[in-house]
C-alpha positions in Angstrom: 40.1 -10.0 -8.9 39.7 -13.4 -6.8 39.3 -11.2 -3.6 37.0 -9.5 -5.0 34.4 -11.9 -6.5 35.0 -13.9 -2.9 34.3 -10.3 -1.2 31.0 -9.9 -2.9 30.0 -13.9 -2.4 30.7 -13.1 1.0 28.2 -9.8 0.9 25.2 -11.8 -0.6 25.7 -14.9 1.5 25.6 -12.8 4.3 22.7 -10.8 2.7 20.6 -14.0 2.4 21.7 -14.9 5.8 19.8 -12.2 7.4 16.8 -12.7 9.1 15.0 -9.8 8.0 15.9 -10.8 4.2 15.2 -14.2 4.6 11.3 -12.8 5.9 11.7 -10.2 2.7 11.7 -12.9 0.2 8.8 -14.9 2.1 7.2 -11.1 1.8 8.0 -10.8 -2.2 6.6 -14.9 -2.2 3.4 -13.3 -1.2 3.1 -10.1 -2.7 4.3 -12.5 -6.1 0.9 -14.2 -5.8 -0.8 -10.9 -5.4 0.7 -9.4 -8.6 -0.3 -12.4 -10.8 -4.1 -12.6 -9.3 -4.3 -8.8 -9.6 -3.5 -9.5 -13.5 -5.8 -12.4 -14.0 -8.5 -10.5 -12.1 -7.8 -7.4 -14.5 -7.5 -9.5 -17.4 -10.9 -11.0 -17.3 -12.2 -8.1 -16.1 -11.1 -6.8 -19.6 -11.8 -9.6 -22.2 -15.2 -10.5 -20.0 -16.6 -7.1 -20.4 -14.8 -4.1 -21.1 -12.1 -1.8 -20.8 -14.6 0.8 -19.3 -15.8 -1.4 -16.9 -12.5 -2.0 -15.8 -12.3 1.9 -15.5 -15.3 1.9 -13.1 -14.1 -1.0 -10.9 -10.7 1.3 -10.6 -12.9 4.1 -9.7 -14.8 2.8 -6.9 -11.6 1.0 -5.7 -10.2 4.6 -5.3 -13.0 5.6 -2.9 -12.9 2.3 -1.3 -8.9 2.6 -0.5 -9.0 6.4 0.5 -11.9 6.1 3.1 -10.2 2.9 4.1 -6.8 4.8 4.9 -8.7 8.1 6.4 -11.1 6.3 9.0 -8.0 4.1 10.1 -6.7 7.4 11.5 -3.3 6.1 11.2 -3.9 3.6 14.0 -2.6 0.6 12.5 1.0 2.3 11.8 1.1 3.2 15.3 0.1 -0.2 16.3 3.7 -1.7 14.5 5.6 0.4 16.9 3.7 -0.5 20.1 3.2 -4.1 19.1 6.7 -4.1 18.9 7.8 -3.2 21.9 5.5 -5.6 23.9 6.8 -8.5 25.9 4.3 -11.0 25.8 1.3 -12.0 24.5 -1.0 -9.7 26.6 -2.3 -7.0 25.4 -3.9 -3.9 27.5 -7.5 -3.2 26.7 -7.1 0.3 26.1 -5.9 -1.2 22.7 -9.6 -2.5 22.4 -10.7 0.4 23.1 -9.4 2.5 20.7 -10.4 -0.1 18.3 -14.0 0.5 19.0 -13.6 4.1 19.0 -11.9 4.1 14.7 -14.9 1.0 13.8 -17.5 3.0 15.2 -16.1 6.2 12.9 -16.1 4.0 9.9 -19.3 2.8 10.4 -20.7 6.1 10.8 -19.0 7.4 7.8 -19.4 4.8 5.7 -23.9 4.6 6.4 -23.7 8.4 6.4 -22.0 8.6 3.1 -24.3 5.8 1.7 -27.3 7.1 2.5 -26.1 10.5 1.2 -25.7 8.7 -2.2 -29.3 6.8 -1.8 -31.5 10.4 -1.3 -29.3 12.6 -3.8 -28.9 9.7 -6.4 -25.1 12.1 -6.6 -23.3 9.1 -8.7 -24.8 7.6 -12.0 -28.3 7.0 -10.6 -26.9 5.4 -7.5 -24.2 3.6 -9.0 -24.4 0.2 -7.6 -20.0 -0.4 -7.5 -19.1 2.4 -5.5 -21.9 1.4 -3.1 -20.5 -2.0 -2.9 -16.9 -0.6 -2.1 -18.4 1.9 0.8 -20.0 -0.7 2.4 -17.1 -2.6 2.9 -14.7 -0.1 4.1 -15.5 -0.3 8.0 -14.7 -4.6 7.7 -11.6 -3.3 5.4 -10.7 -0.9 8.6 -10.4 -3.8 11.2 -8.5 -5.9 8.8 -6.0 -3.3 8.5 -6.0 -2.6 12.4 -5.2 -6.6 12.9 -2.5 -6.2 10.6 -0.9 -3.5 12.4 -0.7 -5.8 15.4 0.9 -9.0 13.5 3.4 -6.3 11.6 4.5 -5.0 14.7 5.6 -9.0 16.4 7.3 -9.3 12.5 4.5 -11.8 11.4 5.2 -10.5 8.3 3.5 -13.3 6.0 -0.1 -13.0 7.6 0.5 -9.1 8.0 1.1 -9.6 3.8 -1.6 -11.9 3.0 -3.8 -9.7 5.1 -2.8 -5.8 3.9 -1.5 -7.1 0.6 -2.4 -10.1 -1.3 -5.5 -11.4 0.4 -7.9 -9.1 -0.7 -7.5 -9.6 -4.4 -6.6 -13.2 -4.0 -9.6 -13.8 -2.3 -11.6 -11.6 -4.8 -10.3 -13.4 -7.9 -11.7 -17.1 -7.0 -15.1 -15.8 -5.3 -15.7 -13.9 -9.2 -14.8 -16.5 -10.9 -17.2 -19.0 -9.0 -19.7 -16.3 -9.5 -19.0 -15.8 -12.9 -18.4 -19.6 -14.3 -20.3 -22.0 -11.5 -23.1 -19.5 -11.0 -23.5 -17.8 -14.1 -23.7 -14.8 -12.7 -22.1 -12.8 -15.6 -23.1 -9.4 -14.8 -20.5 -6.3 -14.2 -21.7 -6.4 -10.7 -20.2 -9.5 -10.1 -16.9 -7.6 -9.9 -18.6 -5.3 -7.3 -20.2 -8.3 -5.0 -16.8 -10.6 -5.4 -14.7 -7.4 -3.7 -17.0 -7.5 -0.7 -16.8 -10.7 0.1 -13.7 -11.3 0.1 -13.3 -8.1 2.2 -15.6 -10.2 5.0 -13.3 -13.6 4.3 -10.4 -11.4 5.3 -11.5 -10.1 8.6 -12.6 -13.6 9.5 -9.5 -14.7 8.5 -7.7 -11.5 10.8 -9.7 -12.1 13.6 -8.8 -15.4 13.9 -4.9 -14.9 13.4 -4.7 -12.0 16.1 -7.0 -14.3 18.8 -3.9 -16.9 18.1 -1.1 -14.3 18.5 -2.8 -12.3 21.5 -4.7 -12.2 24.9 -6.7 -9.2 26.2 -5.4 -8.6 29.5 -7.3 -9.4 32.9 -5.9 -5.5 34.4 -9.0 -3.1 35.4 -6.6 -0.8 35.4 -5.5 -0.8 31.5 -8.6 1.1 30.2 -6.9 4.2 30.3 -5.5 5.1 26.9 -1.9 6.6 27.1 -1.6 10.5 27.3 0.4 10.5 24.4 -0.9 8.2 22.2 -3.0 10.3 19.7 0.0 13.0 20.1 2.0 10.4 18.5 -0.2 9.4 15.9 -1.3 12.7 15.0 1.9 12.9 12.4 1.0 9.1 11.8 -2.4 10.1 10.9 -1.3 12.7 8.7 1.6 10.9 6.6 -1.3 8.1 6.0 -4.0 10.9 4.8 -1.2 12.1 2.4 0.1 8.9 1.1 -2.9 7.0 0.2 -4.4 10.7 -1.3 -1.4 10.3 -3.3 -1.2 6.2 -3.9 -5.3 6.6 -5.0 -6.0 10.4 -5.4 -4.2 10.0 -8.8 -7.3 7.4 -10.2 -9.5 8.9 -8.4 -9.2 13.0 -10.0 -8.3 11.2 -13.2 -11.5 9.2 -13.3 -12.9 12.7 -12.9 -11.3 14.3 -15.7 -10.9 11.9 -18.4 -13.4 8.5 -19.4 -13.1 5.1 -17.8 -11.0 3.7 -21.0 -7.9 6.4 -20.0 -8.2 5.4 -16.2 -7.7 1.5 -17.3 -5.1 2.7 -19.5 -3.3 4.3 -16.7 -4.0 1.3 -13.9 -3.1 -1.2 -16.2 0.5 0.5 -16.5 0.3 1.6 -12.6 -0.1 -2.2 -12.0 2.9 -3.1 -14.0 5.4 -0.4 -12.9 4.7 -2.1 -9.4 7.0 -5.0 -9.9 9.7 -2.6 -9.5 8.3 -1.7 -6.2 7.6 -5.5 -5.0 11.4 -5.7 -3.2 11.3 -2.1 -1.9 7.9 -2.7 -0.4 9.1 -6.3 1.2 12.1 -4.8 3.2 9.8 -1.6 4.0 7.2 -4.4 6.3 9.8 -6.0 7.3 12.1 -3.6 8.9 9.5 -1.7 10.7 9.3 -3.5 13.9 13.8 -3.5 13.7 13.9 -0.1 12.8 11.6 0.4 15.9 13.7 -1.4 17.9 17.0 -0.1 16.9 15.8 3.5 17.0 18.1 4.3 19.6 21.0 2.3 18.7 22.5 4.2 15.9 25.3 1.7 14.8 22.4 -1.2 14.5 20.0 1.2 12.6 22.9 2.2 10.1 23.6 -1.2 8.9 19.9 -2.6 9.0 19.2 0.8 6.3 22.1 0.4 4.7 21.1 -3.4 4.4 17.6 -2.4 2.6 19.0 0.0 0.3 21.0 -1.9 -1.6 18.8 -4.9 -1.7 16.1 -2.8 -2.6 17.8 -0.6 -5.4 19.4 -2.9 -7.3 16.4 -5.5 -7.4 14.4 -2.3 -8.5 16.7 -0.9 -10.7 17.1 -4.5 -12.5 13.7 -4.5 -13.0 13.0 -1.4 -13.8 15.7 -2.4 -17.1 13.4 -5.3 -17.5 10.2 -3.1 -18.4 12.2 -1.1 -20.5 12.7 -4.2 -23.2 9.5 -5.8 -22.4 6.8 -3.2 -21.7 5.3 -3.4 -24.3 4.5 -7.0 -24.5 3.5 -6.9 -20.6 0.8 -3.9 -21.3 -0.3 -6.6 -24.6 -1.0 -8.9 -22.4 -4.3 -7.1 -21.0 -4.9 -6.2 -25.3 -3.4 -4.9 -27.9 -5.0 -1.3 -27.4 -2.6 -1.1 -24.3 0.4 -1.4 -26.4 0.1 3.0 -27.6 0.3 3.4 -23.0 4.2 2.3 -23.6 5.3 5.6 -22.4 2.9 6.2 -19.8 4.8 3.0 -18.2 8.3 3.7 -18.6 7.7 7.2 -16.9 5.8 5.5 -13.9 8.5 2.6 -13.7 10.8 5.6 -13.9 9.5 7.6 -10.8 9.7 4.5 -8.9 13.4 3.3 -9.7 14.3 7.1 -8.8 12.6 7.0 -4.9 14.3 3.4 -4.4 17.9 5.1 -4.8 17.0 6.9 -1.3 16.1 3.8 0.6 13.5 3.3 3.5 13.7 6.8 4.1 10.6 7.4 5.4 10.2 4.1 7.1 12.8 5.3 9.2 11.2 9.1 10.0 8.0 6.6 11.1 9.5 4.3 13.1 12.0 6.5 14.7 9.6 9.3 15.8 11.1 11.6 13.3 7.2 12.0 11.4 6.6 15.3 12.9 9.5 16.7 10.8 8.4 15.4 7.4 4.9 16.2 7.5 5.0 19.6 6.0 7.3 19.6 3.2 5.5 15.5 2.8 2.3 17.5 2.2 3.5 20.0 -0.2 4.9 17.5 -2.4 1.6 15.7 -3.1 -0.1 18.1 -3.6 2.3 20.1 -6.1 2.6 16.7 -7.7 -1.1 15.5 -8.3 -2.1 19.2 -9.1 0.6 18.9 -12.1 -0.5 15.5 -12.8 -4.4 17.4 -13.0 -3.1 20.2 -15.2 -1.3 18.2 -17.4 -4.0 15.5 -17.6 -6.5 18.2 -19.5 -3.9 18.1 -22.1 -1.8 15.3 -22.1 -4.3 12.6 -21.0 -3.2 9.3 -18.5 0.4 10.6 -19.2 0.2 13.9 -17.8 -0.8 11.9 -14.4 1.9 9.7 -14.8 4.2 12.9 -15.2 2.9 14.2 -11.8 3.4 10.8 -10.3 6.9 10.3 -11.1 8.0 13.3 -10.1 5.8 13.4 -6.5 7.4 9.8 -6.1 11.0 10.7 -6.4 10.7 14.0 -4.2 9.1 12.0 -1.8 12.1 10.3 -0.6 14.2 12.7 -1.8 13.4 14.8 0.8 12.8 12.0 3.5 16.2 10.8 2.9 17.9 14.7 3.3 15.6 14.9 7.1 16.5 11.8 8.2 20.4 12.6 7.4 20.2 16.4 9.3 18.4 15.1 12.0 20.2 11.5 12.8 23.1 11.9 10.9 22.7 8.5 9.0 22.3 8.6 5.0 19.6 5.7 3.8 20.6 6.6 0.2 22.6 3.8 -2.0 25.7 6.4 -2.7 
């Protein structure tokens, strides 16, 4: 028994020794900060106006994260693994130029789809939110390209602050100055708050990348690689899915049911994502090293078998947590969220499930092994959030959360069995 308590000492010394865990936990650190402000920020969102207003501000956050994610093209993905392999500081401006190429898309999209809304008056007389959140998407784009870049040289915090916690961080103190030193104590305060800090961010990204990289001085490095968009075609793809999946299910349910339900459902989404906070650490931060170690199979067997058991264990703990405590948490944001108990523990549920398997798909990413998943990644969703939709009509929030649960687990599920045939290596925990 001695042995064995020094054995395990040994494991979690060694654990903590890591580099990559040591940047995981300045990763959780910041993601930490980004949980709490999303609560305050949904809190008074709540108690300062309403639970449907709360449901309105989730629904044009839906639009504003899928066109975010669909005019990125998959770029900034695609960026970790080039960034990565770089030697210095200089970059080639064909990296520039595809740049240009995705803001100009966004910018067209985004005034297209704007001025669609302005001559058919399509959503509540113009609705001024969702406006506010379209808007913003082509600044939100470049923020995300930037973060690409510092991701891929394992900056992890600013790639964090930048892609995770900044935007509702920054979002939280501009409403409440709004709200409290200008008295500005309208529902479009929420709406105006979200766009500025969207602007703050890019500042913020712009400087950070002009710190970390210099445009090379080469007339000769316009050309963009022959292969690049071959690559990121599966890159573009996975992206399209996943974020139709992380925001399709607010989105379709702010279509079926009233802005009270989607709060309902949000406010339990939001909670269930503390199980998710270690997974989602070790996911940025072994990117760039799975990248790396793609063709060293020894290295990239013990950096996944590394993450997965950090990352179940932490989740699984947690997930134990809600169970006892749910209810209380969902009180909180008021009483009436107490009855969306179960809607929680079947989310939190869904996510302890897909932890079991690992960084499975991280590694089909940044391995080149995308091409493989796409298909069966595709079917998934949509089986999933078209059960979540059926069972919504009856069911309500918790026939999403049903769909959810179920599309989460088969997710990496199925990574996990692709990345085995393929590379031989098993990123599950047994």
């Amino acid at each position: 028994m001695p042995s064995l308590k020094f054995n395990r000492l040994l494991s979690i010394s060694s654990l903590l020794k890591d580099k990559n865990q040591q940047k995981s936990l300045l990763y959780i650190l910041i993601r930490g900060i980004s949980v709490i402000s999303n609560y305050v920020f949904s809190i008074l969102i709540i108690h300062l106006f309403s639970k449907e207003d709360y449901g309105t501000y989730v629904y044009g956050l839906s639009i504003f994260m899928l066109l975010s994610v669909f005019l990125k093209l998959g770029v900034d993905i695609h960026f970790v693994k080039i960034f990565s392999e770089f030697k210095s500081k200089t970059i080639p401006k064909w990296i520039g130029l595809v740049e240009r190429k995705v803001i100009y898309l966004s910018i067209a999209v985004s005034a297209g789809i704007t001025t669609f809304l302005y001559f058919t008056n399509l959503i509540n007389g113009f609705n001024l939110s969702v406006v506010l959140f379209i808007l913003s998407v082509p600044f939100y784009v470049k923020v995300l390209l930037n973060s690409g870049k510092l991701r891929g040289i394992s900056k992890i915090i600013q790639f964090a602050f930048l892609n995770i916690a900044g935007r509702i961080l920054i979002s939280l103190v501009v409403f409440v100055i709004l709200y409290y030193l200008f008295s500005y104590k309208d529902s479009n305060s929420i709406y105006f708050a979200h766009l500025i800090s969207i602007v703050v961010l890019l500042v913020i990204s712009l400087f950070w990348t002009s710190k970390s990289f210099e445009v090379s001085k080469d007339v000769d490095d316009h050309k963009i690689p022959d292969n690049f968009f071959t690559y990121n075609n599966g890159l573009l793809l996975k992206s399209y899915i996943t974020v139709f999946f992380l925001w399709g299910d607010r989105f379709l349910l702010s279509i079926i049911s009233n802005p009270s339900e989607v709060a309902q459902y949000d406010i339990c989404l939001k909670i269930a994502m503390l199980i998710m906070i270690v997974p989602e650490a070790l996911k940025s931060t072994y990117a760039a090293v799975f990248a790396r170690h793609s063709l060293e199979p020894e290295k990239l067997k013990i950096d996944i078998r590394k993450s997965t058991r950090v990352g179940f264990m932490v989740s699984l703990t947690i997930f134990m947590f809600i169970v006892f405590f749910g209810k209380f948490l969902l009180g909180l944001f008021g009483t009436e969220f107490k009855d969306s108990y179960f809607i929680l523990l079947t989310i939190s549920l869904g996510y302890t499930m897909s932890t079991f398997f690992g960084q499975a798909d991280n590694v089909l990413e940044m391995c080149g092994l995308i091409k493989h998943y796409v298909k069966y990644y595709f079917i998934i969703i949509f089986l999933s959030l078209g059960l979540g939709v059926a069972l919504s009509f009856n069911f309500g929030a918790l026939g999403m959360a049903i769909g959810f649960a179920i599309g989460n687990f088969l997710f990496q599920a199925i990574a996990s069995y692709i990345v085995k045939s393929k590379i031989s290596i098993k990123t599950s925990f047994l």
